[in-house]
N, C-alpha and C positions, 0 to 999 in steps of 0.2 A: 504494500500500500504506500502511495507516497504520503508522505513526512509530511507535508502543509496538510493533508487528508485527515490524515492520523491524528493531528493537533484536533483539528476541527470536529473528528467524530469524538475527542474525546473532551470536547466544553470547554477549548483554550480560544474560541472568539470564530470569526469568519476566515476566511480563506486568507485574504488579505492581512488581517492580523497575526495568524500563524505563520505565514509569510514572514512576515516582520521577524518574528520570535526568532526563528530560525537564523537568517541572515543576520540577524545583531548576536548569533551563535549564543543565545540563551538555553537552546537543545539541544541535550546530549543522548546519542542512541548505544545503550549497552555503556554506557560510559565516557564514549570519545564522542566529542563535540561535530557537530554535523551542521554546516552552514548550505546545505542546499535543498530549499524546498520541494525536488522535484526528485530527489533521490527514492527509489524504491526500497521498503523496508520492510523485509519480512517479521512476521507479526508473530508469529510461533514463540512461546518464551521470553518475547519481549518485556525490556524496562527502557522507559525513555523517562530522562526527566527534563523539567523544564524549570530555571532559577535553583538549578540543586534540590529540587524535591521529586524524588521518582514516585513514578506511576507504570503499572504496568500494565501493558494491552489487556482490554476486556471489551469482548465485541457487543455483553450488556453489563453495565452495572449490578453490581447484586449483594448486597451489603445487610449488617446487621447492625442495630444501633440500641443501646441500652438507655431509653427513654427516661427521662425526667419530667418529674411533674410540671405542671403549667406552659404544656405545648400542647399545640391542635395538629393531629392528622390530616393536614391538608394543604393544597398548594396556594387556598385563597382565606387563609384563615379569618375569622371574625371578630373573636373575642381574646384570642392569648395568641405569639408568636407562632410559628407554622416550624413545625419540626425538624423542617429540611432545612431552615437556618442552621442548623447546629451540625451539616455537610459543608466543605469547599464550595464553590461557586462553580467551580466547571462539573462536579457532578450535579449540581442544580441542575445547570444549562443543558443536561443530558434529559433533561426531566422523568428524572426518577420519580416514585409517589412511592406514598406506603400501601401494604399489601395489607391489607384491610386497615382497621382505625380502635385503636385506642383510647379512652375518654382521654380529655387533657389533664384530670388526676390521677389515671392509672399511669404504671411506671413498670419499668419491666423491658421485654426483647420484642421489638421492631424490626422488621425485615423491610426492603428499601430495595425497588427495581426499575430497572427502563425493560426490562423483559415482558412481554405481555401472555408468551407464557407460562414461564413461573408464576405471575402471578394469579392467570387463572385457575393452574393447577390445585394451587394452597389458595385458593377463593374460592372454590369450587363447592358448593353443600353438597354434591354428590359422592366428593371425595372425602369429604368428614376427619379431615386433618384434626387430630387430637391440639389440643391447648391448654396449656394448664397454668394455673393461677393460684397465687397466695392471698388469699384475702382476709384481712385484719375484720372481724367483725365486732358489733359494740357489745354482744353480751355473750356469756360463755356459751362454749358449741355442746349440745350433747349426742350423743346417740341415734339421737329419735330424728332430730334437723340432717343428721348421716343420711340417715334411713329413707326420709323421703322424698331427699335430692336426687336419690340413688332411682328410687320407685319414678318419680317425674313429680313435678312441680306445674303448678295453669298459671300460665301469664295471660296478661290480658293481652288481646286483639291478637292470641293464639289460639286454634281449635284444639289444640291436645297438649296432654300435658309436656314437659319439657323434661327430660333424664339426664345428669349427670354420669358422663362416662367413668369417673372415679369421684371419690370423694374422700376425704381423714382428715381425721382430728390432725392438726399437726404441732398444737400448743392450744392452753386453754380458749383464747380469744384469736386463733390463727387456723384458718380451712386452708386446705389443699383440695381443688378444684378442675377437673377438666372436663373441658366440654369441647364438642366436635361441631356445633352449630357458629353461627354468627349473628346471631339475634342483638338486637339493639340492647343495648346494656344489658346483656345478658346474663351476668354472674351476680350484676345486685340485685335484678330483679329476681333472680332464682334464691338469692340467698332470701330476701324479704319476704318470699312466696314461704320461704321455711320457716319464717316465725323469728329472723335476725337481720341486720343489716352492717353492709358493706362502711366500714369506716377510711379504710386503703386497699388498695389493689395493685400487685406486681405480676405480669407476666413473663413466669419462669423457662416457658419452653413451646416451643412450637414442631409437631411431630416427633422426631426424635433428639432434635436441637435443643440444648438449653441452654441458658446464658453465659458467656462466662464468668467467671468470677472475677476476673481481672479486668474486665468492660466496664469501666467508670463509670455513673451515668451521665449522657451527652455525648459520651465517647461511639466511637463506630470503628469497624474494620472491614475488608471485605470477607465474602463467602468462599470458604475453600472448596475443593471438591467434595472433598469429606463432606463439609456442612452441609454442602446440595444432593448427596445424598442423604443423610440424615432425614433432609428434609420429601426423600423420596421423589426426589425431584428427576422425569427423567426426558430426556431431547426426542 
């Protein structure tokens, strides 16, 4: 692919600008400085960086990001900042969105693509991608709020009831949570259907991905292979 292409599919400005970039030798390919825009640059295991910050070819973005409270899931947000601030600006300019949406107080593991379909796959209700969530509730959990999360729970403007693919105790005031749907606020509305309510909310894992533990929140990395498969993700 050439090099002024390259820049450009990957969110460093128009043609012309990457242009620029290159001949002011701001881009380095594999390391050694490449001043021609027009150079052919196979893409296979590539790292190019540009100002000494490498990036490495990716024909879609596909990122994980450890969510912090008071961000919106979305590219036009309303009421709190949009999530994707807290990305670089050329993977904005790829326009990545999130794969489904997290309230702006839930906190937890976000997934982040320009791939349409990845994100169908894990958007999909037919696929029933497990999720699983910690949620702090305001009064102790017992047995019986287990019991009929497990059985199904009636939300409103639902015709049936709603089931909990896992559920546990996981501290006195702490559930552990999965669910395969993507219902509008669905884990507090199930939690409150049980007789409790949702005080915070982290999600921990999505299929068989869970966060890391070293993912700060606001922080992001990208998706290895590993992690896309975890997430059973397949071309």
């Amino acid at each position: 692919m050439q090099l002024e292409r390259l820049l450009q599919k990957h969110g460093f400005g128009t043609r012309k600008g990457c242009r620029a970039l290159i001949r002011n030798e701001r881009v380095a390919v594999n390391g050694e400085i490449c001043d021609d825009p027009f150079a052919d640059i196979p893409t296979e295991g590539l790292v190019f960086s540009v100002d000494g910050v490498d990036w490495p070819y990716a024909e879609f973005a596909c990122l994980m990001l450890n969510k912090p409270a008071g961000y919106e899931c979305s590219r036009k947000p309303q009421h709190h900042p949009s999530v994707l601030e807290l990305l670089p600006v050329q993977l904005r300019e790829r326009e990545v969105q999130p794969i489904g949406r997290l309230d702006e107080d839930t906190t937890g593991l976000l997934l982040i693509t320009d791939d349409g379909q990845l994100n169908h796959q894990l958007s999909s209700a037919r696929r029933k991608v497990p999720k699983v969530y910690l949620a702090t509730t305001k009064h102790p959990l017992d047995q019986a709020q287990i019991d009929q999360l497990l059985a199904g729970v009636l939300l409103n403007d639902e015709p049936e009831p709603i089931a909990a693919a896992g559920a546990e105790i996981a501290g006195e005031n702490l559930l552990r949570l999965t669910v395969t749907e993507g219902k509008y606020h669905q884990v507090k509305r199930m939690v409150a259907a049980a007789g409790n309510r949702v005080e915070a909310l982290h999600r921990a894992a999505v299929g068989e991905l869970t966060l890391p533990a070293d993912l700060k929140p606001g922080e992001w990395r990208w998706l290895s292979a590993d992690d896309l498969k975890k997430l059973g993700y397949v071309k």
